[in-house]
C-alpha positions in Angstrom: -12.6 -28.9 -13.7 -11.5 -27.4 -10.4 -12.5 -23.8 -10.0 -8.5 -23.0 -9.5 -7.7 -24.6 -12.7 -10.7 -22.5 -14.6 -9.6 -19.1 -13.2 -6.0 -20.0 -14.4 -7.1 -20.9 -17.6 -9.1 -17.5 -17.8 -6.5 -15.5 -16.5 -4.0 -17.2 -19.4 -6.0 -16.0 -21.8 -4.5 -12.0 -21.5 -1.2 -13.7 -20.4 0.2 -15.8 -23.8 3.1 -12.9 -24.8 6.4 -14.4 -23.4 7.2 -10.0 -22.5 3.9 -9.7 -20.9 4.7 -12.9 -18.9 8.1 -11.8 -18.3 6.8 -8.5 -16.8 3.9 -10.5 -14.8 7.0 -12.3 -13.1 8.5 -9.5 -11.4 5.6 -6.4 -11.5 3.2 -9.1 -9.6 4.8 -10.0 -6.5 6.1 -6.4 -5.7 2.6 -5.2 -6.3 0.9 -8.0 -3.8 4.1 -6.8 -1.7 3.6 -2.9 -2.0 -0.1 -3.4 -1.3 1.0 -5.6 1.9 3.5 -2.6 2.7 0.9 -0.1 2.5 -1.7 -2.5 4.8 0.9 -2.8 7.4 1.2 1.5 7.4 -2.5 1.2 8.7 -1.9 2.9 12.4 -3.2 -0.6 14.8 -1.9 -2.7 17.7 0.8 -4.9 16.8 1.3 -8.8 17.3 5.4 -9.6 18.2 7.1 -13.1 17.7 10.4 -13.3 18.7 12.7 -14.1 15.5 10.1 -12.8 13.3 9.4 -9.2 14.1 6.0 -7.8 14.4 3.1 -8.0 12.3 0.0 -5.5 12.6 -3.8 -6.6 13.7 -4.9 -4.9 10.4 -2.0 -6.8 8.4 -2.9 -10.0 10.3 -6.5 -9.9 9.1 -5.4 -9.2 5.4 -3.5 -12.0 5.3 -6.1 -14.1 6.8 -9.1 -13.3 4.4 -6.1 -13.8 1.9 -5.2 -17.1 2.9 -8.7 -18.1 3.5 -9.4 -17.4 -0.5 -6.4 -19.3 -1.4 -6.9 -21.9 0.4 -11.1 -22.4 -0.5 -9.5 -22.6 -4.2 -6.6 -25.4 -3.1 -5.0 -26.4 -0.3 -1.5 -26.8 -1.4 -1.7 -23.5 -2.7 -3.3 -21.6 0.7 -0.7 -23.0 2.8 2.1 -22.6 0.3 0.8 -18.4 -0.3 0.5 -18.1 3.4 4.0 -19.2 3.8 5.4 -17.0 1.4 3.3 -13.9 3.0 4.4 -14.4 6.0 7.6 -13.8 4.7 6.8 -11.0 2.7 5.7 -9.5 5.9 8.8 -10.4 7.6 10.7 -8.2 4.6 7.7 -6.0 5.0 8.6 -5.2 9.2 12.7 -5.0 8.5 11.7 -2.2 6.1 9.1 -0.4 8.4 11.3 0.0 10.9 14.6 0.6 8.7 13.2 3.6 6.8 10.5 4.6 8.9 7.6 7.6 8.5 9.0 7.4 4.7 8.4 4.1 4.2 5.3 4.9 2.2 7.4 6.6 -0.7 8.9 3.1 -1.4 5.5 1.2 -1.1 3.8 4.1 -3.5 7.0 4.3 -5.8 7.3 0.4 -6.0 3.4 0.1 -7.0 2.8 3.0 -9.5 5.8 1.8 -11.7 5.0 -1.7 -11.3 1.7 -1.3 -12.8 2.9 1.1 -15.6 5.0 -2.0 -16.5 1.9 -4.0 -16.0 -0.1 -1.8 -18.8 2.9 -2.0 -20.7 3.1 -5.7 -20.8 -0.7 -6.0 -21.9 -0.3 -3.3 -24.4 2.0 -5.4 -25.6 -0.2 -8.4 -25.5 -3.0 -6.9 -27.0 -5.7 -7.7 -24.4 -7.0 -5.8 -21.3 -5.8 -7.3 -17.7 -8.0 -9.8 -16.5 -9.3 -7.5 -13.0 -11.0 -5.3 -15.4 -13.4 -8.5 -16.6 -13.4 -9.9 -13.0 -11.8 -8.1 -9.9 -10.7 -11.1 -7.9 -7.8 -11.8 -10.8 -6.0 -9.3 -9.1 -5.7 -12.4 -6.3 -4.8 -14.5 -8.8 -2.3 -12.9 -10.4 0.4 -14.3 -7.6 -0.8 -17.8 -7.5 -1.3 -18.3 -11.3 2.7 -17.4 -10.9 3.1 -20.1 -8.1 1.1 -22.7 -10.1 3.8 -22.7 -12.9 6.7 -23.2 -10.0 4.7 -25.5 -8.7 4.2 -27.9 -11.9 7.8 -27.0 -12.6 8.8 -29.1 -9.6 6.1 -31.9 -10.3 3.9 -31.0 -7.7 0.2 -31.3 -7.8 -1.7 -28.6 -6.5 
């Protein structure tokens, strides 16, 4: 068995209530996209692409070592994340520069209630998340998500 298909089969082991799930498919992508948010608030050079907006050296690196992970554990999935992070980032820049020095509120607010609903959802599972037995769930959290859309629309990843 692939090492992507055992970590998703661990990580569905705390994730079988159909509330817990429901909670994982809304808290986990605004907390990978709050944790982006607050990675692009790092003060570094920026890297501009016309139609895209900017995108910091420090958020350009995050995503990279990212991607990199996703895509050691399966192609389809790397690309496909990467895709979808580079939109997030795109969201990410439109709010930077819409709100501005406040920004941070949002990203802070957005991630504390998020995981309240994330303790919530396990409480109501009856088992601990999965980072507390092994950190790098907390990467696979938005790809275990993706895997589902994925085999949904018959593709093999």
């Amino acid at each position: 068995m692939r090492k992507v298909d055992l970590l998703f089969a661990e990580y569905s082991k705390s994730h079988r209530n159909a509330t817990n799930k429901f909670i994982h498919w809304f808290c986990v992508p605004l907390i990978f996209c709050s944790i982006l948010g607050f990675i692009s608030l790092i003060p570094s050079s920026h890297f501009c692409i016309s139609y895209f907006g900017c995108i910091s050296i420090v958020s350009l690196v995050a995503v990279a070592l990212i991607s990199l992970y996703y895509v050691r554990l399966s192609l389809l999935i790397g690309i496909t994340m990467i895709l979808i992070v580079l939109l997030a980032e795109h969201c990410i820049y439109l709010t930077n520069i819409t709100l501005g020095k406040q920004t941070w509120i949002l990203y802070f607010g957005v991630f504390v209630i998020t995981w309240i609903f994330q303790f919530i959802g396990h409480k109501i599972e009856g088992k601990k998340p999965s980072f507390l037995k092994d950190i790098q769930f907390l990467l696979i959290g938005p790809i275990w998500l993706l895997s589902f859309i994925l085999k949904k629309t018959g593709i093999r990843y």
